[in-house]
C-alpha positions as CSV (number, residue, x, y, z in Angstrom):
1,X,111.5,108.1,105.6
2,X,110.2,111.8,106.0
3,X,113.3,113.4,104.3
4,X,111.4,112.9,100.8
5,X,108.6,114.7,102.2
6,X,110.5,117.6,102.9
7,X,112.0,117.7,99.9
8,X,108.7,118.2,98.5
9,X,107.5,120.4,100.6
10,X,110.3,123.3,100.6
11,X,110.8,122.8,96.3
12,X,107.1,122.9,95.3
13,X,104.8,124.1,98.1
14,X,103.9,127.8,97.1
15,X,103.0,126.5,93.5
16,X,101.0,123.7,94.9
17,X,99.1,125.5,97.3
18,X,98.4,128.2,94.6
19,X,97.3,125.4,92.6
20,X,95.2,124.1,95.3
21,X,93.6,127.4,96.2
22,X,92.6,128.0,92.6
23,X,91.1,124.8,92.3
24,X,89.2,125.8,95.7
25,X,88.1,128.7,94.0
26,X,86.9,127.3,90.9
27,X,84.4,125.2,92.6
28,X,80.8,126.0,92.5
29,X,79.3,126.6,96.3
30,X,77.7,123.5,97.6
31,X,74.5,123.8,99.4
32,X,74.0,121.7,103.0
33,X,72.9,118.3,102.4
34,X,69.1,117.2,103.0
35,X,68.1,114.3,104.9
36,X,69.7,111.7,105.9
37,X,73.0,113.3,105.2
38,X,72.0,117.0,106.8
39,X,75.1,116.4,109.3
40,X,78.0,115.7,106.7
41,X,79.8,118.0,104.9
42,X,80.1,118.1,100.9
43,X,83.4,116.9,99.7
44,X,83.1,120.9,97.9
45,X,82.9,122.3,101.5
46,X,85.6,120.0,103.3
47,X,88.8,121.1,100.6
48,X,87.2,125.0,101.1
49,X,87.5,124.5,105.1
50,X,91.2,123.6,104.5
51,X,92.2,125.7,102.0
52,X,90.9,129.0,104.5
53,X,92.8,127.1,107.4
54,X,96.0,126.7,104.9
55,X,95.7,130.5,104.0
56,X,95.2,131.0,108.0
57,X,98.3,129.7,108.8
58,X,101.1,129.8,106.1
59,X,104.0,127.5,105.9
60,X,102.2,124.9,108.0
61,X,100.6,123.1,105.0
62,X,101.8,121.8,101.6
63,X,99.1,120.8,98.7
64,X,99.3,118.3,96.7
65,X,97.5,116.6,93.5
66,X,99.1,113.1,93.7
67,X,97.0,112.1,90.6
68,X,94.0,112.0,89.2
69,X,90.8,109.4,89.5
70,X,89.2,107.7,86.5
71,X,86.8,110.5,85.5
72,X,90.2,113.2,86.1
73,X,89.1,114.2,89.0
74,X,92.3,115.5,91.5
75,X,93.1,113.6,94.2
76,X,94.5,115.8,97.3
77,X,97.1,114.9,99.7
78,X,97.8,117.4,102.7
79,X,101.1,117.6,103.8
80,X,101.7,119.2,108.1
81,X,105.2,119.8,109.6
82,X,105.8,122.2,112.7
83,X,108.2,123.9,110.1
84,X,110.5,124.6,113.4
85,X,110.7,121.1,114.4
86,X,112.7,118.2,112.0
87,X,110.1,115.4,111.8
88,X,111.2,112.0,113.4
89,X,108.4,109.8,112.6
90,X,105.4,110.1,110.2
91,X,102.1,109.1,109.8
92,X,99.6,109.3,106.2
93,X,96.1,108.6,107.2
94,X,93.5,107.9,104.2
95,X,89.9,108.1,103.9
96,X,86.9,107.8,101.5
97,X,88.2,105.0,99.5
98,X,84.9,103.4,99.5
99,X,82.1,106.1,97.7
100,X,79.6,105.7,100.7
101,X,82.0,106.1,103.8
102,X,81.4,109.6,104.1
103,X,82.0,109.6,108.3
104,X,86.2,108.6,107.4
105,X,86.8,111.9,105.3
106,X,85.1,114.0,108.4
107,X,87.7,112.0,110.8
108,X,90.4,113.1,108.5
109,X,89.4,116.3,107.7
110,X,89.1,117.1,111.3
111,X,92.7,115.4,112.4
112,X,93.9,117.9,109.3
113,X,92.3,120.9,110.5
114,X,93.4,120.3,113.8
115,X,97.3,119.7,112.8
116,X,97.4,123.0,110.9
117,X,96.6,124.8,113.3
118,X,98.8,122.9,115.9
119,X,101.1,121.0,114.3
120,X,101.9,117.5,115.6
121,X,105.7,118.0,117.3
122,X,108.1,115.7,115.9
123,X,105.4,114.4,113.1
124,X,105.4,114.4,109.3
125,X,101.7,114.2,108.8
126,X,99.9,113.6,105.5
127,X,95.8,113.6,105.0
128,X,94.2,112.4,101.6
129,X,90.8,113.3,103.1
130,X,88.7,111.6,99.6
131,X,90.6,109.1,98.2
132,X,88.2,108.0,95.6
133,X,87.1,111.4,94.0
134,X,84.5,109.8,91.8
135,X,83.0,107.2,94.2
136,X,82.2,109.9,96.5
137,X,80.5,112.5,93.7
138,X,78.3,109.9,92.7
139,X,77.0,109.0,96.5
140,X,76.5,112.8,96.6
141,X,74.9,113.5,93.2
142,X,72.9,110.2,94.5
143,X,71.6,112.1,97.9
144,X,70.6,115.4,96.0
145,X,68.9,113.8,93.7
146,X,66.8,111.2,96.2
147,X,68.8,108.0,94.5
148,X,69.2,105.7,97.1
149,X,71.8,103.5,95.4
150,X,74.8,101.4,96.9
151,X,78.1,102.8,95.8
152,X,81.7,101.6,96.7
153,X,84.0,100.9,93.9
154,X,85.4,104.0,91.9
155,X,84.1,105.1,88.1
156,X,85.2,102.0,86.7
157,X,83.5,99.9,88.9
158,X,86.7,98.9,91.1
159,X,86.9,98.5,94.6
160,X,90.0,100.1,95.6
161,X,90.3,98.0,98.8
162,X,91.3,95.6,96.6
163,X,93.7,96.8,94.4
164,X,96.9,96.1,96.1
165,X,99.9,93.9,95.2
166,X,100.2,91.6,98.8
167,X,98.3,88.6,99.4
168,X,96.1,88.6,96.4
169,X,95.7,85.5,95.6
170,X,93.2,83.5,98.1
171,X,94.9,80.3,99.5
172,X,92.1,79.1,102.1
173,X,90.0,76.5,101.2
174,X,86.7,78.4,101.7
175,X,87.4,80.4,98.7
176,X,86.1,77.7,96.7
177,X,82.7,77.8,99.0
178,X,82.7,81.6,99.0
179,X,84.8,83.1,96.1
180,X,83.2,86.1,96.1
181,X,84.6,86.8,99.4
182,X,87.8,86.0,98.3
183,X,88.3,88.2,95.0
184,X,90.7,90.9,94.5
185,X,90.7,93.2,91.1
186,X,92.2,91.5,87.8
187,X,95.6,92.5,88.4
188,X,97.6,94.7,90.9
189,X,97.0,98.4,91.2
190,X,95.0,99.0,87.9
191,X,93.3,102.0,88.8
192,X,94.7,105.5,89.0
193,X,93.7,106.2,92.2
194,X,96.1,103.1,93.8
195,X,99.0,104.0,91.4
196,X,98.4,107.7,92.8
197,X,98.9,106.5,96.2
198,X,101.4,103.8,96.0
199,X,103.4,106.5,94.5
200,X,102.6,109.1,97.8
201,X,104.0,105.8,100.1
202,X,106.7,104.7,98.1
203,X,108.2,108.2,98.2
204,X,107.7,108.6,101.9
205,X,107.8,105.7,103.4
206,X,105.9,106.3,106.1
207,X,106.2,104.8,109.5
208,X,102.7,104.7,110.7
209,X,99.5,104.6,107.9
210,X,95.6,104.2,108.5
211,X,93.6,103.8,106.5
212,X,89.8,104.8,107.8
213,X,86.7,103.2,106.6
214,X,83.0,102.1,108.3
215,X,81.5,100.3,109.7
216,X,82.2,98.1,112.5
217,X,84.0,99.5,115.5
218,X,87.9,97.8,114.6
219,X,91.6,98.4,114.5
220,X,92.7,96.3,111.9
221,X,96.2,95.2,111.1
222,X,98.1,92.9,108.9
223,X,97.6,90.4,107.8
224,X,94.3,90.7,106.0
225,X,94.8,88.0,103.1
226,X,96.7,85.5,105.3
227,X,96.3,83.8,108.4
228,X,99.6,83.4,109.6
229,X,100.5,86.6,112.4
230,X,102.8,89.2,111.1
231,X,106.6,90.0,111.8
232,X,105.5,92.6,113.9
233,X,102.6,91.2,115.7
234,X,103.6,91.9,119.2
235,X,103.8,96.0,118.0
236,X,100.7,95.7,116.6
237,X,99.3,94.7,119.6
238,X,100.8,97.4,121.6
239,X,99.6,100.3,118.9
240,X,96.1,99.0,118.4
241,X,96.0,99.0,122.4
242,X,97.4,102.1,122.6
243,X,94.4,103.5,120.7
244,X,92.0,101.1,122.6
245,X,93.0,103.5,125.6
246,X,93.0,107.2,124.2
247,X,89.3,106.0,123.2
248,X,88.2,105.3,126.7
249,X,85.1,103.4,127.2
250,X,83.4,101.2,124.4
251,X,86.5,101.6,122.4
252,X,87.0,99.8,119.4
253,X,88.9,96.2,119.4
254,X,91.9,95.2,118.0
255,X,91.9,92.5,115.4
256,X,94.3,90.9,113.2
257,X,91.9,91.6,109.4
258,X,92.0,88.3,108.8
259,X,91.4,86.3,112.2
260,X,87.8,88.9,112.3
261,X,86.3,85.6,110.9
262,X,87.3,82.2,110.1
263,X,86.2,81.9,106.5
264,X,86.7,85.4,106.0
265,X,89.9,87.4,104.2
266,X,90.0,90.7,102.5
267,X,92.8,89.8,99.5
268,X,95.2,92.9,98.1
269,X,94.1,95.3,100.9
270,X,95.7,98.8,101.2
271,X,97.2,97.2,104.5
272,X,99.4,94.5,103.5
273,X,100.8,96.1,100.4
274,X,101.9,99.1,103.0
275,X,103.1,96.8,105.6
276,X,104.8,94.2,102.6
277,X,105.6,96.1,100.4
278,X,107.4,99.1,102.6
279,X,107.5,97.8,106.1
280,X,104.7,100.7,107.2
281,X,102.7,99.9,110.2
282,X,99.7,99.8,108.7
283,X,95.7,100.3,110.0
284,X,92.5,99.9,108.8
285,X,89.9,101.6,111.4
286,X,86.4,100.7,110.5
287,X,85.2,103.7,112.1
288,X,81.4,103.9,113.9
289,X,79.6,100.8,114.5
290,X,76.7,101.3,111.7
291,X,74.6,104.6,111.5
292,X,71.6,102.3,111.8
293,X,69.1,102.2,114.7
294,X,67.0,99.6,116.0
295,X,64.8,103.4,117.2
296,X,64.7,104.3,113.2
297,X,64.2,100.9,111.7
298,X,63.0,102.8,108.4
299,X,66.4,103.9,107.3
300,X,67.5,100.8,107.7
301,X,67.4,100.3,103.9
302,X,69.1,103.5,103.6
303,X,72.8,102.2,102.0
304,X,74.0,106.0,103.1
305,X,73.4,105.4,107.0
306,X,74.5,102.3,107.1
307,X,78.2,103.4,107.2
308,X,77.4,107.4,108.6
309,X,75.4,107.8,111.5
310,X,72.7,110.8,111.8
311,X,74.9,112.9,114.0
312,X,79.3,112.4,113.2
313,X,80.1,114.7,116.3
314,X,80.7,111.8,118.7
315,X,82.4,109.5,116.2
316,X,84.5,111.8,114.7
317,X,85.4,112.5,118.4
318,X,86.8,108.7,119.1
319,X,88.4,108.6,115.4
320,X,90.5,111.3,116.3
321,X,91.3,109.9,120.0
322,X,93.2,106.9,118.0
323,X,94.5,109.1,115.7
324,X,96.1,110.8,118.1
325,X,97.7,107.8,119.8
326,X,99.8,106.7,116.7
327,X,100.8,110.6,116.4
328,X,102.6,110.1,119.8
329,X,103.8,106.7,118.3
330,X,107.5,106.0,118.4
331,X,109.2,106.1,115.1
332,X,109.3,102.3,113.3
333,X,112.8,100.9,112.5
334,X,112.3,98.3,110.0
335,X,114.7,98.8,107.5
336,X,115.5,95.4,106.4
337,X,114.2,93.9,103.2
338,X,110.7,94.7,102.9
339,X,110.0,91.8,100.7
340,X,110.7,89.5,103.7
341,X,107.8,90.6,105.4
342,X,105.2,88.7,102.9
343,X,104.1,86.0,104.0
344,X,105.3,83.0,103.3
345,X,101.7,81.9,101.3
């Protein structure tokens, strides 16, 4: 599962990380943010804070461009190993695949900055800390310039969220009351930026995945497009409680994506096609519960601080309390046929 990773990593790391650090460098600085985003980081700053930490601390850390997005921009995945330690389990965690959810690529930035300078023991860690390159340059070009628009797909106007090859097509009878609700895009991973990562997961086959989005205070599992409970239901329970308890106090809840509401499904999510597709144990965290404020009821037509709220410290803080609980996850055996874990509808 991890052995692929390695491969990777020991053939191709100096020329990726050169690559990487190049790229780094041929970025133009990027001034602080003004209000009401003065407490995120640009997406500029966040790849210049790991590439220092990657120079820091050699050999920990293995660059990679997986692809590209619509518009060509590069999109990064981070590669950890304690390179004294063989890996036993592994865990990709991946964020910003929505344009406006800036608050998931500070969780992962910060679980990255974290492993490289401690690596997780035992753990084959990968970060893609902006998964949709595009969608998050726009938000940002959006802030400096005082647009306050809604963004979440990618360049073409895709929301990669629903991209995915399980449970795409919508069996429950309220998709013909709310179809909307119920829509995936035309056809299985037809943007770049899925291809990009189904590629990253069908290479590793990871054991553990999350991916991190906002709002809402959740651990999701499978399903997300079907009602019926998963294989692996009873795991699920015990990973998404797991994190309940490295969270403490108002932690989030564990949910089954599909059973959040009756009427409601998220078809061809990131979730099923890693637990159906590959047999990866597979989270979406919907990280915060809303940057708005009853005290501040002026922003609350502000699309930006819906999903981020004014100060990230404290939820970056819990993200990484989960986070931390599937790194001291046991490895997942499933190695039968992974096509046996769609479901049956």
């Amino acid at each position: 599962m991890w052995s692929g990773w390695c491969l990777v990593a020991i053939t191709a790391a100096g020329a990726r990380a050169a690559s990487f650090a190049s790229w780094v460098g041929s970025r133009p600085d990027a001034p602080p943010f003004d209000a009401p985003g003065e407490r995120y980081t640009p997406a500029d700053a966040l790849f210049g804070q790991i590439e220092l930490a990657a120079a820091q601390h050699p050999g920990v850390v293995t660059a990679e461009a997986i692809g590209h997005s619509v518009s060509g921009r590069p999109i990064w995945a981070f590669h950890v190993a304690d390179p004294g330690v063989k890996p036993d389990r592994s865990l990709v965690v991946v964020a910003n695949l929505h344009a406006l959810e800036w608050i998931g690529a500070e969780v992962a930035t910060a679980l990255l900055l974290e492993a490289i300078a401690l690596p997780p023991r035992g753990v084959a860690l990968t970060v893609v800390p902006i998964a949709n390159p595009d969608g998050r340059a726009r938000s940002e070009a959006d802030l400096r310039a005082g647009n306050n628009l809604y963004r979440r797909a990618n360049d073409r106007g895709a929301d990669l969220n629903r991209d995915w090859a399980v449970h795409r097509d919508a069996v429950a009878v309220w998709r013909h009351l709310l179809p909307r609700r119920f829509a995936a895009t035309e056809r299985p991973l037809s943007q770049p930026e899925t291809r990009a990562l189904d590629a990253l997961f069908a290479r590793n086959r990871y054991d553990y995945a999350v991916s991190l989005h906002a709002f809402g205070g959740f651990f999701y599992h499978p399903w997300s497009g079907a009602w019926e409970r998963p294989a692996d239901w009873a795991a699920f329970v015990r990973e998404g409680r797991a994190m309940e308890t490295a969270q403490g106090g108002h932690a989030y809840r564990t949910r089954e994506l599909s059973r959040w509401g009756f009427f409601f499904r998220a078809q061809g999510s990131e979730i099923d096609h890693l637990y159906g597709t590959y047999g990866t144990h597979s989270w979406l965290i919907e990280l915060t519960r809303s940057g708005l404020s009853f005290a501040k009821p002026g922003e609350w037509r502000t699309y930006l601080r819906w999903y981020n709220p004014q100060d990230p410290a404290a939820h970056v803080a819990r993200g990484m309390a989960a986070l931390h609980a599937l790194l001291l996850a046991p490895p997942v055996f499933l190695r039968s046929d992974p096509s046996q874990r769609h479901s049956p509808h």
